[in-house]
mmCIF entry with sequence, helices, sheets and N, C-alpha, C, O atoms, coordinates in Angstrom:
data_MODEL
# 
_entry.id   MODEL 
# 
_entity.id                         1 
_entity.type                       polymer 
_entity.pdbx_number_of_molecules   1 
# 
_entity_poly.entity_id                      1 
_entity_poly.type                           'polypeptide(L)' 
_entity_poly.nstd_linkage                   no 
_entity_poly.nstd_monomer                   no 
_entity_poly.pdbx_seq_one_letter_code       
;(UNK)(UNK)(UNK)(UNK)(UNK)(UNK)(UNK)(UNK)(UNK)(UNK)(UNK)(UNK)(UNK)(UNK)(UNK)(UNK)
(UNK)(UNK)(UNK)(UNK)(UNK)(UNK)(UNK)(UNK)(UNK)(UNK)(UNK)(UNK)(UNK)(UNK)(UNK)(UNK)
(UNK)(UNK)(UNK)(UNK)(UNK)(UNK)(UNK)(UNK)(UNK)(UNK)(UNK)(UNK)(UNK)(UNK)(UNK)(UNK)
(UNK)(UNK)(UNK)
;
_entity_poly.pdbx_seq_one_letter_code_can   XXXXXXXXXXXXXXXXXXXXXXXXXXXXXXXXXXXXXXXXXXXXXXXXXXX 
_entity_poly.pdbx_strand_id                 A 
# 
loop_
_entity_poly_seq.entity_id 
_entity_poly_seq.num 
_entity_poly_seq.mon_id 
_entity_poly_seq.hetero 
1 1  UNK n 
1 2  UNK n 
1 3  UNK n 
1 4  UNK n 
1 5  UNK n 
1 6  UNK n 
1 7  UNK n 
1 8  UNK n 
1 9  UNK n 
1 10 UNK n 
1 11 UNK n 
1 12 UNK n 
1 13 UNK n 
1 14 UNK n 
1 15 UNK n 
1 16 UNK n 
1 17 UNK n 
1 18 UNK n 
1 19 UNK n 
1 20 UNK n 
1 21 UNK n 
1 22 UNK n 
1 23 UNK n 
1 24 UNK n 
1 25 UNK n 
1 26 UNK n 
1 27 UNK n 
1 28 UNK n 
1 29 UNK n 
1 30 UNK n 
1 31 UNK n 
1 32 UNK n 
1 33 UNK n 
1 34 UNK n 
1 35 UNK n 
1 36 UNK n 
1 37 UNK n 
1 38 UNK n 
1 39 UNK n 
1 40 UNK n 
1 41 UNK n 
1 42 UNK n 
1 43 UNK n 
1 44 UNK n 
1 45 UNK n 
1 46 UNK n 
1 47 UNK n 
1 48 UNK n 
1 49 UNK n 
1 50 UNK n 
1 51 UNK n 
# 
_struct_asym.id          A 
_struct_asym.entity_id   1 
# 
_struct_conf.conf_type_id            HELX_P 
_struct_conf.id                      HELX_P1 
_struct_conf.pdbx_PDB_helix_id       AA1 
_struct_conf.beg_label_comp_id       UNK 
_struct_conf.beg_label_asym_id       A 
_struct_conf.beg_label_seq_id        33 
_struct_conf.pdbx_beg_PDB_ins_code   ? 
_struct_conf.end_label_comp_id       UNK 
_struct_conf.end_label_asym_id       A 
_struct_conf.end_label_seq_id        40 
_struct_conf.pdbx_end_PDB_ins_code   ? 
_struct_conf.beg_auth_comp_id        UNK 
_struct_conf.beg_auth_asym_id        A 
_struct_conf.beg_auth_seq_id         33 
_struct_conf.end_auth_comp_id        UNK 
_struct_conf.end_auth_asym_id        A 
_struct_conf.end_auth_seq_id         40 
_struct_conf.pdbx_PDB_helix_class    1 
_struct_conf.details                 ? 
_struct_conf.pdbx_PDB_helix_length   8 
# 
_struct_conf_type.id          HELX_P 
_struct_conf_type.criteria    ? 
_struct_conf_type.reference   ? 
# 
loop_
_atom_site.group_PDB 
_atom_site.id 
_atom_site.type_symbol 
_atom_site.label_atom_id 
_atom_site.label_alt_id 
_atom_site.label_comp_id 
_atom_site.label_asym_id 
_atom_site.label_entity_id 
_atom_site.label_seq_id 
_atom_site.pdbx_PDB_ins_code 
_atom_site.Cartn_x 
_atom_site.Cartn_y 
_atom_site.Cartn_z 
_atom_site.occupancy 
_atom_site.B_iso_or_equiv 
_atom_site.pdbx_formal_charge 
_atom_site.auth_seq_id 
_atom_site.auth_comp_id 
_atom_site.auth_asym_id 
_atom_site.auth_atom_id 
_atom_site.pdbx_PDB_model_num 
ATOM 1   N N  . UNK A 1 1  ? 13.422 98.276  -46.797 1.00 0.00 ? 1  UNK A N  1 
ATOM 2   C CA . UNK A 1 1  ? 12.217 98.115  -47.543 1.00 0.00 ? 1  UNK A CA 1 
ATOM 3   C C  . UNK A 1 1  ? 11.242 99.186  -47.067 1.00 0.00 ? 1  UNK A C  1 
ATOM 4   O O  . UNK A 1 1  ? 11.258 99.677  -45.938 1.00 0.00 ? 1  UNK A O  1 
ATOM 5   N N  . UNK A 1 2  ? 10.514 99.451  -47.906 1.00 0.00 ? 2  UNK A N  1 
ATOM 6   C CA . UNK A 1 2  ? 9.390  100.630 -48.400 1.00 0.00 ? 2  UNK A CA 1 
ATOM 7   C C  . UNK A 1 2  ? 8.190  100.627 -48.433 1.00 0.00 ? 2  UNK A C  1 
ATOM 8   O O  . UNK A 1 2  ? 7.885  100.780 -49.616 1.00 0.00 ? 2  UNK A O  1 
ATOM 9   N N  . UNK A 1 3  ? 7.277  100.540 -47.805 1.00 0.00 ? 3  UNK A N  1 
ATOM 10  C CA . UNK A 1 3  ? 5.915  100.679 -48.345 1.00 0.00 ? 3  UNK A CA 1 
ATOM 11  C C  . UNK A 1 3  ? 5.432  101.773 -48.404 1.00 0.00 ? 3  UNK A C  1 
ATOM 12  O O  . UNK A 1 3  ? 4.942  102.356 -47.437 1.00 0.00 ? 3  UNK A O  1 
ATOM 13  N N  . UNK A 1 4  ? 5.538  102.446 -50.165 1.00 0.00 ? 4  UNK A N  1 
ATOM 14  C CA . UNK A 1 4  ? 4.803  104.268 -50.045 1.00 0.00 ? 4  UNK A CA 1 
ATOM 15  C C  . UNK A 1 4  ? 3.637  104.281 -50.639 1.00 0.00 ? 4  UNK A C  1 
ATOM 16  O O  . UNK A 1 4  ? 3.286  103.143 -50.952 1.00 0.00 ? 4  UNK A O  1 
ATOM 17  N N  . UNK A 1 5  ? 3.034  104.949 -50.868 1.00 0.00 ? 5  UNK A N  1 
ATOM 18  C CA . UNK A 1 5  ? 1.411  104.898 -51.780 1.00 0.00 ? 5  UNK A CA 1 
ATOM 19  C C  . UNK A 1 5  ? 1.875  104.287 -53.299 1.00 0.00 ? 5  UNK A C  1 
ATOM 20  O O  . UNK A 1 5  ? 2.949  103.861 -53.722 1.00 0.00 ? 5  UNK A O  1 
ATOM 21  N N  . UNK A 1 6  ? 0.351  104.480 -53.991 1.00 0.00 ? 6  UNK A N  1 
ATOM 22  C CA . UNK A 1 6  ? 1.088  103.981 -55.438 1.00 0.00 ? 6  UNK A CA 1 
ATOM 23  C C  . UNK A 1 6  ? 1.012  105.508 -55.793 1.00 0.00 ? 6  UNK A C  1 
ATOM 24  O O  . UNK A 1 6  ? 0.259  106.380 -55.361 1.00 0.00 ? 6  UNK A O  1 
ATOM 25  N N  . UNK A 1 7  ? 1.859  105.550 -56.565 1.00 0.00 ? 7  UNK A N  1 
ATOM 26  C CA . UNK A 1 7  ? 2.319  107.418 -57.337 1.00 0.00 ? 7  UNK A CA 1 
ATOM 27  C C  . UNK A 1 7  ? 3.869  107.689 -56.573 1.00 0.00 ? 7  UNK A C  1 
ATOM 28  O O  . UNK A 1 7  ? 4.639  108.247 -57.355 1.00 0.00 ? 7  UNK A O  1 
ATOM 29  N N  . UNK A 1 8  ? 4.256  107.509 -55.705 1.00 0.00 ? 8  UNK A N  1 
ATOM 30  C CA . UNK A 1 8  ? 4.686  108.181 -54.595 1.00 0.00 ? 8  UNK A CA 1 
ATOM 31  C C  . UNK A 1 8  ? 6.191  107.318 -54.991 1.00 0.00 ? 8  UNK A C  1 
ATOM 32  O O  . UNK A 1 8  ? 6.112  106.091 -54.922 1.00 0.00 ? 8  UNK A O  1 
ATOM 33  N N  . UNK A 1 9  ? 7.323  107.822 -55.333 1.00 0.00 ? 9  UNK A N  1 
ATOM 34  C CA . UNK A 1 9  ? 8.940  107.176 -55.535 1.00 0.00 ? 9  UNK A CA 1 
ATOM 35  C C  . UNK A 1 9  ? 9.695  108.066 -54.732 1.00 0.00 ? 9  UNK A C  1 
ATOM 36  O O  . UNK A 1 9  ? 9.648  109.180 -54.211 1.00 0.00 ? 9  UNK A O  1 
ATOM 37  N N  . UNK A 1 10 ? 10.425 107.046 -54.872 1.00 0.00 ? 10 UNK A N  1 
ATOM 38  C CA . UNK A 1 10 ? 11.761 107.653 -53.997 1.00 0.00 ? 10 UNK A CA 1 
ATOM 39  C C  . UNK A 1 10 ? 12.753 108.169 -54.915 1.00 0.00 ? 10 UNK A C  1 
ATOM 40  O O  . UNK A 1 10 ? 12.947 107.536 -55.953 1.00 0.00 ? 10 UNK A O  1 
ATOM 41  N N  . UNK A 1 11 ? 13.390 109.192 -54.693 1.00 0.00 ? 11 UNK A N  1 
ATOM 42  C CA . UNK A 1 11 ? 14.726 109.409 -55.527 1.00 0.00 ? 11 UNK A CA 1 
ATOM 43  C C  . UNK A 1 11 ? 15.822 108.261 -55.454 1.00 0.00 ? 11 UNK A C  1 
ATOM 44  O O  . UNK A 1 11 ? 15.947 107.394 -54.589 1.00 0.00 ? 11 UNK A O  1 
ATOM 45  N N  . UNK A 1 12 ? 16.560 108.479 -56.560 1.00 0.00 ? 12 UNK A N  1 
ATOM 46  C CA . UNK A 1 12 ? 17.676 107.428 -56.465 1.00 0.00 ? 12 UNK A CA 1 
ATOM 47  C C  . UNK A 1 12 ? 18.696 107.907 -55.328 1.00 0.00 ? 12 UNK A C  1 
ATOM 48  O O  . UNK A 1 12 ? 18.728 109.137 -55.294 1.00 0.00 ? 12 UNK A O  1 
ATOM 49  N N  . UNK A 1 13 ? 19.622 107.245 -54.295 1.00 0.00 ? 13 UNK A N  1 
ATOM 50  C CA . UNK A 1 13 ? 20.374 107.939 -53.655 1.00 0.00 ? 13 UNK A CA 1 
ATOM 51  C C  . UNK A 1 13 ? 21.673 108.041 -54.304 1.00 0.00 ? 13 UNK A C  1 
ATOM 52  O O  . UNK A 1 13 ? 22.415 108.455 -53.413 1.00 0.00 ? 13 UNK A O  1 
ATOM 53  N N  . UNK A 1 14 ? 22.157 107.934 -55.060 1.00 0.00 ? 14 UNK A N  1 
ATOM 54  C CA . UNK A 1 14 ? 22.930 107.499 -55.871 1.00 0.00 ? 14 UNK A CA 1 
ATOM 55  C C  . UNK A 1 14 ? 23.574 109.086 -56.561 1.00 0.00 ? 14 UNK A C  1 
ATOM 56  O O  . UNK A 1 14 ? 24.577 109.792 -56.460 1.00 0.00 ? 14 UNK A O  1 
ATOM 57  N N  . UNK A 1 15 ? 22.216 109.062 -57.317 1.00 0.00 ? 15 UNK A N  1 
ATOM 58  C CA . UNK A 1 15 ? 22.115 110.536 -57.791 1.00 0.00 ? 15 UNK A CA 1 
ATOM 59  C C  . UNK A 1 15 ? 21.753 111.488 -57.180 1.00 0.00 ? 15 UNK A C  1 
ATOM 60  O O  . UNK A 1 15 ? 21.699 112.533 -57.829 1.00 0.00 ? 15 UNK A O  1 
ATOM 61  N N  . UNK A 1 16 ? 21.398 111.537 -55.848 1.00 0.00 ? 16 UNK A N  1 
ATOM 62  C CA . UNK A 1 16 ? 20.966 112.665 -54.547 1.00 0.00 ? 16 UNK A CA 1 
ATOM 63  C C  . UNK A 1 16 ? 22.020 113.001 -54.351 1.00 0.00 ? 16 UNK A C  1 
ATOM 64  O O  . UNK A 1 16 ? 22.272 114.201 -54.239 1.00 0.00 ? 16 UNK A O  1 
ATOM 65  N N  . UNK A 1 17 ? 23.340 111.683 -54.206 1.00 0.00 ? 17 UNK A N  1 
ATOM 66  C CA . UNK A 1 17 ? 24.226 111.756 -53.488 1.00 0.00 ? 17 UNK A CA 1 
ATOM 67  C C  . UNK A 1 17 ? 24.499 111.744 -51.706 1.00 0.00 ? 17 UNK A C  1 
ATOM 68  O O  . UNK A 1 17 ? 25.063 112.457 -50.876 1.00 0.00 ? 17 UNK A O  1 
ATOM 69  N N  . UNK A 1 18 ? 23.677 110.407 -51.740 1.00 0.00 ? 18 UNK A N  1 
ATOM 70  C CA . UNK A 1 18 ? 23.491 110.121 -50.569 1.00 0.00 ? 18 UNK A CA 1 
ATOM 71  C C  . UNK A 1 18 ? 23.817 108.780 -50.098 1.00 0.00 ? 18 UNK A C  1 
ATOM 72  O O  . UNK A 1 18 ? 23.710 108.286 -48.976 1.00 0.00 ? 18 UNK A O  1 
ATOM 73  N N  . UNK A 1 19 ? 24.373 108.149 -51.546 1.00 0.00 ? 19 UNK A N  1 
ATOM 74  C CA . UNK A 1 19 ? 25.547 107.086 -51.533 1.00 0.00 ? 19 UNK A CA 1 
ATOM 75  C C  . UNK A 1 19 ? 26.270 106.997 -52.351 1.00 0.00 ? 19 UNK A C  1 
ATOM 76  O O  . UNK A 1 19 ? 25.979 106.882 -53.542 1.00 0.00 ? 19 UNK A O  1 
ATOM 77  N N  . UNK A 1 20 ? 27.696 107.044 -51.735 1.00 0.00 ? 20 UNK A N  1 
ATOM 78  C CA . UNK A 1 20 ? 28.464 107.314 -52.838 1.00 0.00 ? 20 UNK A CA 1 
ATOM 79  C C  . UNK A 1 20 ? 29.385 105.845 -52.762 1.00 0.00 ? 20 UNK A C  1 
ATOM 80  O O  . UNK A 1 20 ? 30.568 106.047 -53.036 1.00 0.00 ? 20 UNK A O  1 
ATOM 81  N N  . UNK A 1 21 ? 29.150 104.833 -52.533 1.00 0.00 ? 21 UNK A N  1 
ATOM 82  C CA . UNK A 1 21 ? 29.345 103.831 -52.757 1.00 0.00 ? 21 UNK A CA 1 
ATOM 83  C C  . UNK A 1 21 ? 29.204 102.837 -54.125 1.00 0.00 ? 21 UNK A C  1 
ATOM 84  O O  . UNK A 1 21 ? 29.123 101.621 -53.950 1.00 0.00 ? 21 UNK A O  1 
ATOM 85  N N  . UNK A 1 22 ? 29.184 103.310 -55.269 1.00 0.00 ? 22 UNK A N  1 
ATOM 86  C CA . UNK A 1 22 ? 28.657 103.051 -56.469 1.00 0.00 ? 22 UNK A CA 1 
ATOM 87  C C  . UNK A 1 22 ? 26.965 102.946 -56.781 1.00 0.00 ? 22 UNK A C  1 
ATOM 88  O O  . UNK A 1 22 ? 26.281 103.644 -56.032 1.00 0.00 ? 22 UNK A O  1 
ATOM 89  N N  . UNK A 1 23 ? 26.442 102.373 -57.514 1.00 0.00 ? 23 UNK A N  1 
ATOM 90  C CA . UNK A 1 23 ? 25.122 102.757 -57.919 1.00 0.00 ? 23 UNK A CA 1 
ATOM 91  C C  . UNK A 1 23 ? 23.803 102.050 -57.263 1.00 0.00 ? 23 UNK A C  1 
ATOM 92  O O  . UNK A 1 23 ? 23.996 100.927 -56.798 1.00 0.00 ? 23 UNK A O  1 
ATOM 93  N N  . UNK A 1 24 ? 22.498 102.584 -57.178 1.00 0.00 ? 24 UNK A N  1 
ATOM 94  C CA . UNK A 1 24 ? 21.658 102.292 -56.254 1.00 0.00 ? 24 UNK A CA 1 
ATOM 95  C C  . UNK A 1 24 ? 20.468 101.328 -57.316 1.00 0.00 ? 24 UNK A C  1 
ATOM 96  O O  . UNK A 1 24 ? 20.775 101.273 -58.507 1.00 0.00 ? 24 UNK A O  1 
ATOM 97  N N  . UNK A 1 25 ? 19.355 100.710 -56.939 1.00 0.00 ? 25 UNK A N  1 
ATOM 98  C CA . UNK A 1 25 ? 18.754 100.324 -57.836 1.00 0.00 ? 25 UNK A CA 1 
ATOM 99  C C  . UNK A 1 25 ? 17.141 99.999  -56.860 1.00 0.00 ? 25 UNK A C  1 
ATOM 100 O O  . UNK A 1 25 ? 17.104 99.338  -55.822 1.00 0.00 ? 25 UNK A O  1 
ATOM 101 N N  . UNK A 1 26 ? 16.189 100.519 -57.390 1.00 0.00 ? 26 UNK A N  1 
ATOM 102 C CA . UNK A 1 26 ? 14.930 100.585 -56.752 1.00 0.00 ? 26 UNK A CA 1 
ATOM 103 C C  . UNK A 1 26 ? 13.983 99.569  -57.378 1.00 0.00 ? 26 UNK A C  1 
ATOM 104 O O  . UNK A 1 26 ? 14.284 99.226  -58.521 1.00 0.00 ? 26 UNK A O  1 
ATOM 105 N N  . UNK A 1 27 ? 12.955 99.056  -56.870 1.00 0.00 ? 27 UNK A N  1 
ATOM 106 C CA . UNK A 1 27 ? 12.885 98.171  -57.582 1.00 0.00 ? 27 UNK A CA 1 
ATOM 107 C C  . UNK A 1 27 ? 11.021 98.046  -57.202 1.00 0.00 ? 27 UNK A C  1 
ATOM 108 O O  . UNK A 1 27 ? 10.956 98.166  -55.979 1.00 0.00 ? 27 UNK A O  1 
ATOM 109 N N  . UNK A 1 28 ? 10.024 97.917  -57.595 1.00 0.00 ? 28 UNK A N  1 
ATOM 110 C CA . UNK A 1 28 ? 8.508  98.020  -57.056 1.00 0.00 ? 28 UNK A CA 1 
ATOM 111 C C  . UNK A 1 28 ? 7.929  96.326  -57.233 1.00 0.00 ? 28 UNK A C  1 
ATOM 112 O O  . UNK A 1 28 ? 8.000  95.626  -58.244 1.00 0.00 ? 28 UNK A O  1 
ATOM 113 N N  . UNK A 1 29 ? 7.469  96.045  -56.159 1.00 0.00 ? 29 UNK A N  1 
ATOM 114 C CA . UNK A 1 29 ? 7.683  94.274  -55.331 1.00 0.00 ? 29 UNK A CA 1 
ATOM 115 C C  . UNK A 1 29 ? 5.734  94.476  -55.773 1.00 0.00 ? 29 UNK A C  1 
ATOM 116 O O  . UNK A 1 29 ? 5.126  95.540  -55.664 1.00 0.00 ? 29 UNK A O  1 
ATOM 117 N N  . UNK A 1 30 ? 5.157  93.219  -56.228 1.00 0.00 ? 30 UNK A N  1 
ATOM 118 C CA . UNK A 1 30 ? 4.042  92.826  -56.274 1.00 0.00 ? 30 UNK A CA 1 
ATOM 119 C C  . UNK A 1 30 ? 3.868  92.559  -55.028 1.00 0.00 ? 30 UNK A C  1 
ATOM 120 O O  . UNK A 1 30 ? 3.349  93.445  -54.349 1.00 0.00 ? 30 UNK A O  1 
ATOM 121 N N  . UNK A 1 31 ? 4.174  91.522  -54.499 1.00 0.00 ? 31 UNK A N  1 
ATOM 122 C CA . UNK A 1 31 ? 4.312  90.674  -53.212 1.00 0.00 ? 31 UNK A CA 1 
ATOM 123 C C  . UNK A 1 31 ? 5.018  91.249  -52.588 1.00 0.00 ? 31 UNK A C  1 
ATOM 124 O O  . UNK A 1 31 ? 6.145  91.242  -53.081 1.00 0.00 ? 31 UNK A O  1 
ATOM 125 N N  . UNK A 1 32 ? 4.925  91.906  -51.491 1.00 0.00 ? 32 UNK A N  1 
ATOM 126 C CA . UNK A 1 32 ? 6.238  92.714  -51.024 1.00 0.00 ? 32 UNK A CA 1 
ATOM 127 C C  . UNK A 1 32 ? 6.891  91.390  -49.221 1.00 0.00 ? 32 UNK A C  1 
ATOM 128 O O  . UNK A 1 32 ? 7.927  91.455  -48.560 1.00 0.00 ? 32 UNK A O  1 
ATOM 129 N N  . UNK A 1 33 ? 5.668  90.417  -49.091 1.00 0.00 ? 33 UNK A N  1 
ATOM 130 C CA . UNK A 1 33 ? 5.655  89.925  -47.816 1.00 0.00 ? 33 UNK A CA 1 
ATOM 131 C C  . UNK A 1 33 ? 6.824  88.564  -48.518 1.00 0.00 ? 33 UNK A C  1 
ATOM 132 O O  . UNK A 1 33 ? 7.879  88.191  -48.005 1.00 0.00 ? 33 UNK A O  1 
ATOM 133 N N  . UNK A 1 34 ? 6.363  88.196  -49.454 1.00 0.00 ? 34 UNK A N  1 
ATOM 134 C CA . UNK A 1 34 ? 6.491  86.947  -50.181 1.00 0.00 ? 34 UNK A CA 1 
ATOM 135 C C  . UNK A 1 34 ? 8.493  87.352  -50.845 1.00 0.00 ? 34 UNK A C  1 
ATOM 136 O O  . UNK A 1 34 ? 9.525  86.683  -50.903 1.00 0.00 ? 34 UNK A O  1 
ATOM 137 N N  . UNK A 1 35 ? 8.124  88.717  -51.187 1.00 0.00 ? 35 UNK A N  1 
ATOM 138 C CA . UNK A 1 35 ? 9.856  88.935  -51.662 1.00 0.00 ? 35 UNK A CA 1 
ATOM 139 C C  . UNK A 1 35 ? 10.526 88.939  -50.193 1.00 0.00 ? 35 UNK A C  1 
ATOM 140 O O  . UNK A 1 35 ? 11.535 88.279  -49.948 1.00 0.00 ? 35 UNK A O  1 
ATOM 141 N N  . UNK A 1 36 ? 10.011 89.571  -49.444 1.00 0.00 ? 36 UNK A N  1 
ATOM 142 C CA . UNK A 1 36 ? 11.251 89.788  -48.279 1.00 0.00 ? 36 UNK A CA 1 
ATOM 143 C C  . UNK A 1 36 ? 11.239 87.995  -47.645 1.00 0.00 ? 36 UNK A C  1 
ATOM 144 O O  . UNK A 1 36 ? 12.329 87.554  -47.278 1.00 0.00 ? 36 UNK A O  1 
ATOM 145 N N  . UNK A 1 37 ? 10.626 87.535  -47.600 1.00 0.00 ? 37 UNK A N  1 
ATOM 146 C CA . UNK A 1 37 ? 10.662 85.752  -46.771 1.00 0.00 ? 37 UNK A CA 1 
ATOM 147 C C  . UNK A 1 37 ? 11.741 85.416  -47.874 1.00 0.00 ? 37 UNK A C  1 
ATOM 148 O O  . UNK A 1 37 ? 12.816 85.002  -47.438 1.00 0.00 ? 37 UNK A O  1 
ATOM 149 N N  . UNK A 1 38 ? 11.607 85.533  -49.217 1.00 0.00 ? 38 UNK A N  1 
ATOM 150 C CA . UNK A 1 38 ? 12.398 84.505  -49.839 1.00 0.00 ? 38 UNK A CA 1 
ATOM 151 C C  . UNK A 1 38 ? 14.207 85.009  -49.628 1.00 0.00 ? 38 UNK A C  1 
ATOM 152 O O  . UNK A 1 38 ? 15.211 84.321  -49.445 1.00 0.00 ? 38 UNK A O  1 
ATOM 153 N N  . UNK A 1 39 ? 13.945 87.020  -49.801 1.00 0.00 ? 39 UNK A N  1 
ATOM 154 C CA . UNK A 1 39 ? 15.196 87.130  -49.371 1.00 0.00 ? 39 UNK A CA 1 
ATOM 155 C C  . UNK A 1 39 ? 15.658 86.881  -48.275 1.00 0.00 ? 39 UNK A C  1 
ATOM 156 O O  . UNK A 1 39 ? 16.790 87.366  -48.254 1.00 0.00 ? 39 UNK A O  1 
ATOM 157 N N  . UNK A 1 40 ? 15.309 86.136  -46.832 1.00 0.00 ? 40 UNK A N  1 
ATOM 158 C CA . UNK A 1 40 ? 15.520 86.396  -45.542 1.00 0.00 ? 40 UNK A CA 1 
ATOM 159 C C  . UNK A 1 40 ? 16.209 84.989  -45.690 1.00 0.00 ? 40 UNK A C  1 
ATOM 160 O O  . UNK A 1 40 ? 17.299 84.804  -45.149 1.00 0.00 ? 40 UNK A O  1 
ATOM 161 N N  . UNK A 1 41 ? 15.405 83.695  -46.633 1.00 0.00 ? 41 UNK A N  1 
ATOM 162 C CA . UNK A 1 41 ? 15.778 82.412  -46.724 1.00 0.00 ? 41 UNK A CA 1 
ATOM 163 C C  . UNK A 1 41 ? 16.962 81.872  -47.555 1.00 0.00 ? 41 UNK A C  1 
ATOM 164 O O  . UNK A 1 41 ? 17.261 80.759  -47.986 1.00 0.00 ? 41 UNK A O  1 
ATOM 165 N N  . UNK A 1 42 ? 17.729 83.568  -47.629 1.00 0.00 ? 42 UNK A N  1 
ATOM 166 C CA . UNK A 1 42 ? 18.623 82.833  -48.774 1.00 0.00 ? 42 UNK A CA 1 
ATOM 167 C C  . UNK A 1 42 ? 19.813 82.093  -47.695 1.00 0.00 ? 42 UNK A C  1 
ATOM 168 O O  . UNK A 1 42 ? 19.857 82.365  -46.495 1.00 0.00 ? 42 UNK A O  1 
ATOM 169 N N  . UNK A 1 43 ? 20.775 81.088  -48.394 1.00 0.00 ? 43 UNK A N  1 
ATOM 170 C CA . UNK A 1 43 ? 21.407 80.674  -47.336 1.00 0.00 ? 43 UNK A CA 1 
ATOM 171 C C  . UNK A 1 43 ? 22.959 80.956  -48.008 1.00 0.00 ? 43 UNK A C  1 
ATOM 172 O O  . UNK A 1 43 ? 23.315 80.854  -49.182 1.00 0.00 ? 43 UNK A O  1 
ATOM 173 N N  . UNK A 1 44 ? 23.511 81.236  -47.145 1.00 0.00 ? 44 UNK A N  1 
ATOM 174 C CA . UNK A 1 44 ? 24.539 82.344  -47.239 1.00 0.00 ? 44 UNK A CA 1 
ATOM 175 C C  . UNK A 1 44 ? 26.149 81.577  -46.656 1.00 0.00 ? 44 UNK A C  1 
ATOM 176 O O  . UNK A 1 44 ? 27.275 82.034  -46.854 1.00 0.00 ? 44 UNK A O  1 
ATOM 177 N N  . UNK A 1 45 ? 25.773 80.281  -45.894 1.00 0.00 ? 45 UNK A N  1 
ATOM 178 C CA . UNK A 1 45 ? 26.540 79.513  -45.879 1.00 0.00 ? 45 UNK A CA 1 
ATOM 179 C C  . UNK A 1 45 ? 28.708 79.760  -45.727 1.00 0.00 ? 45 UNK A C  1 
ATOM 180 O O  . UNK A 1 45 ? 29.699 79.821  -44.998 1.00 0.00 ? 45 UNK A O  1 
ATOM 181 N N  . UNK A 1 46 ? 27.961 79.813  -47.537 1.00 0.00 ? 46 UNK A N  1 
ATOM 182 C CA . UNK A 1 46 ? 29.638 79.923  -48.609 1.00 0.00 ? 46 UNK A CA 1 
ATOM 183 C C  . UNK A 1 46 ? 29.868 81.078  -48.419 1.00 0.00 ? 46 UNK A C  1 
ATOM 184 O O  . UNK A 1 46 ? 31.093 81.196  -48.436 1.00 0.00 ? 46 UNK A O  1 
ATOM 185 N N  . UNK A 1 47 ? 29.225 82.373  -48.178 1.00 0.00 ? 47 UNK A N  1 
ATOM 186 C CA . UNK A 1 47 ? 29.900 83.428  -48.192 1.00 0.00 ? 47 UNK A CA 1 
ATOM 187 C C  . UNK A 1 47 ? 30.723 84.140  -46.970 1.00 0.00 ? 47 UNK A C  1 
ATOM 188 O O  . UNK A 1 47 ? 30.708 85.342  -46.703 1.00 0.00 ? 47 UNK A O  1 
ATOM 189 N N  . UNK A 1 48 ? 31.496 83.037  -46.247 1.00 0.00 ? 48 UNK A N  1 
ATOM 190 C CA . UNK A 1 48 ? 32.261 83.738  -45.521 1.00 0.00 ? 48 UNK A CA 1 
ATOM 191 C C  . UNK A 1 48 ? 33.644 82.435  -45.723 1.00 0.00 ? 48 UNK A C  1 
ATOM 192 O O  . UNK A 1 48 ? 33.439 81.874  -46.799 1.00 0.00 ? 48 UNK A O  1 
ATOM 193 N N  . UNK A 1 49 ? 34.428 82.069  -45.290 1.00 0.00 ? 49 UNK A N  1 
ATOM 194 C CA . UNK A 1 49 ? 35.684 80.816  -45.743 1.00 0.00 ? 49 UNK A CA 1 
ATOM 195 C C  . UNK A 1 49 ? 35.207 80.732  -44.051 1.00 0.00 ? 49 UNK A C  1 
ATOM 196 O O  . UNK A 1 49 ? 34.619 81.510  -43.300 1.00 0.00 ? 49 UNK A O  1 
ATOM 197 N N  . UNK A 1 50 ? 35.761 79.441  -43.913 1.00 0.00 ? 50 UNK A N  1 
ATOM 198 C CA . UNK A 1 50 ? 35.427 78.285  -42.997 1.00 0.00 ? 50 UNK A CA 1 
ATOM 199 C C  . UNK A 1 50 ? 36.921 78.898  -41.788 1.00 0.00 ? 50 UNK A C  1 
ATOM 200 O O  . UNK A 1 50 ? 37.808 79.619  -42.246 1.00 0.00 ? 50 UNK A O  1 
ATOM 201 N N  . UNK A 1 51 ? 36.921 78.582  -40.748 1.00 0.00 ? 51 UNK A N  1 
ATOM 202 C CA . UNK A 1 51 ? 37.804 79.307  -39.599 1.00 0.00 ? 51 UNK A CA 1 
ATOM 203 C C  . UNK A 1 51 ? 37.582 80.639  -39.320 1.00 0.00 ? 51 UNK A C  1 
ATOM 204 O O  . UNK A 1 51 ? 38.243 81.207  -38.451 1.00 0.00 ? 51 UNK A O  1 
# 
């Protein structure tokens, strides 16, 4: 996560070619405190199999 002025973007890395892992996606947060808590709270549980 990013905090740049307002005007001020980042290139895609995608298309820099600075990941070539398939495609990148940028995204400009109102709340930037309020998005990262909710992503931190996701619960993730299921995403690994049990043993």
């Amino acid at each position: 996560m990013f905090w740049l002025p307002i005007g001020i973007a980042l290139p895609k890395p995608d298309k820099q070619g600075w990941w070539r892992h398939g495609m990148t996606r940028n995204e400009w947060v109102k709340r930037p405190v309020a998005y990262l808590a909710k992503y931190l709270s996701k619960d993730d549980a299921d995403a690994f199999p049990k043993g």
